[in-house]
C-alpha positions as CSV (number, residue, x, y, z in Angstrom):
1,X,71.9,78.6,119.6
2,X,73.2,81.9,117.9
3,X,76.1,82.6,115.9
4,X,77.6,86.0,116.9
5,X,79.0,88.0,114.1
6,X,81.0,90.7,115.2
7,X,81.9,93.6,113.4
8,X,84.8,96.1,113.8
9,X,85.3,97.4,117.1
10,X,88.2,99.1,119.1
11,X,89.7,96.8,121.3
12,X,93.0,95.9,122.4
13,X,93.4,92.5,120.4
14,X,95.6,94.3,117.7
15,X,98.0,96.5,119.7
16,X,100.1,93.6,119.8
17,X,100.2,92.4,115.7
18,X,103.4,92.8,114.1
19,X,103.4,94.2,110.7
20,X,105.6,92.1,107.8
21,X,108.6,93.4,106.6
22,X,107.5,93.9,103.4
23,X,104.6,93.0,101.5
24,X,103.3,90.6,98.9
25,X,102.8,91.9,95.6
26,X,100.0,89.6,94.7
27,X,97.8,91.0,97.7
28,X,97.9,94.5,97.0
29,X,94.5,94.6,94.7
30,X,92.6,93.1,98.0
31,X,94.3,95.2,100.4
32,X,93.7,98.3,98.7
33,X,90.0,97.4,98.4
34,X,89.3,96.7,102.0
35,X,89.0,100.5,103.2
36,X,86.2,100.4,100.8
37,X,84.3,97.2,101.2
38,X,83.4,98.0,104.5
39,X,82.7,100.5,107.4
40,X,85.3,100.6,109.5
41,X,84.1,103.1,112.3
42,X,84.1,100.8,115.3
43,X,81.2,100.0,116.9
44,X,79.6,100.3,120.8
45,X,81.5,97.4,122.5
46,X,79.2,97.7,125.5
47,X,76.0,97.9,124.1
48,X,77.4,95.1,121.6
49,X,78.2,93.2,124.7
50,X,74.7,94.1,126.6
51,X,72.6,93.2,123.7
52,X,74.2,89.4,123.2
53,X,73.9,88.9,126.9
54,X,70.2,89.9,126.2
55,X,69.5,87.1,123.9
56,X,71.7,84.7,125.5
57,X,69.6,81.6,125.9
58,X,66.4,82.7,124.6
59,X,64.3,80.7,122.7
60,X,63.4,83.3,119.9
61,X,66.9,84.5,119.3
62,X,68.3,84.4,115.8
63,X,70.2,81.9,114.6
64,X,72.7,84.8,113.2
65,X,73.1,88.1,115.2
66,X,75.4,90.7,113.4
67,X,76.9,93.4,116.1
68,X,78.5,96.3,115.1
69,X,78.6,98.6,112.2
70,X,78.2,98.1,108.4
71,X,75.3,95.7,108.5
72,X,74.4,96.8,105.3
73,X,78.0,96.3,103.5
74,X,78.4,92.4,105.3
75,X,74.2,92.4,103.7
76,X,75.3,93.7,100.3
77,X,78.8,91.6,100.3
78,X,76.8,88.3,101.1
79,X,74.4,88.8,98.5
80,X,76.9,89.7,95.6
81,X,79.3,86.2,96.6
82,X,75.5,84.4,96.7
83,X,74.5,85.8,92.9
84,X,77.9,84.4,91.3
């Protein structure tokens, strides 16, 4: 078994979310901190899709299997929630 952990790519899933009305004052500190937290240049969907199809089922696959870019932000992230 292997957990797929996607990163960001451009798909179609968001043209439909609706933006609030307004916002909530209280969330503005983590909202203006996610454009730097992580790399949001959206990854190769096909050779995303390609690769997990490749590992599909195989006895040597990971038990985690991160797709997509910023690797090393999700890596650096983990570590820094881990050490408090």
């Amino acid at each position: 078994m292997t957990i797929v952990e996607p990163g960001v790519f451009k798909t179609r899933l968001g043209e439909s979310a609706v933006q609030p009305p307004r916002t909530i004052d209280a969330y503005a500190p983590a909202a203006d901190q996610l454009p730097r937290l992580y790399d949001r240049t959206p990854g190769n969907l096909e050779g995303a899709a390609q690769t997990i199809v490749s590992i599909a089922g195989r006895p040597d696959a990971p038990l985690r299997f991160y797709v997509g870019n910023a690797l090393d932000d999700v890596r650096r992230h983990y570590h820094q929630r881990l050490d408090e």
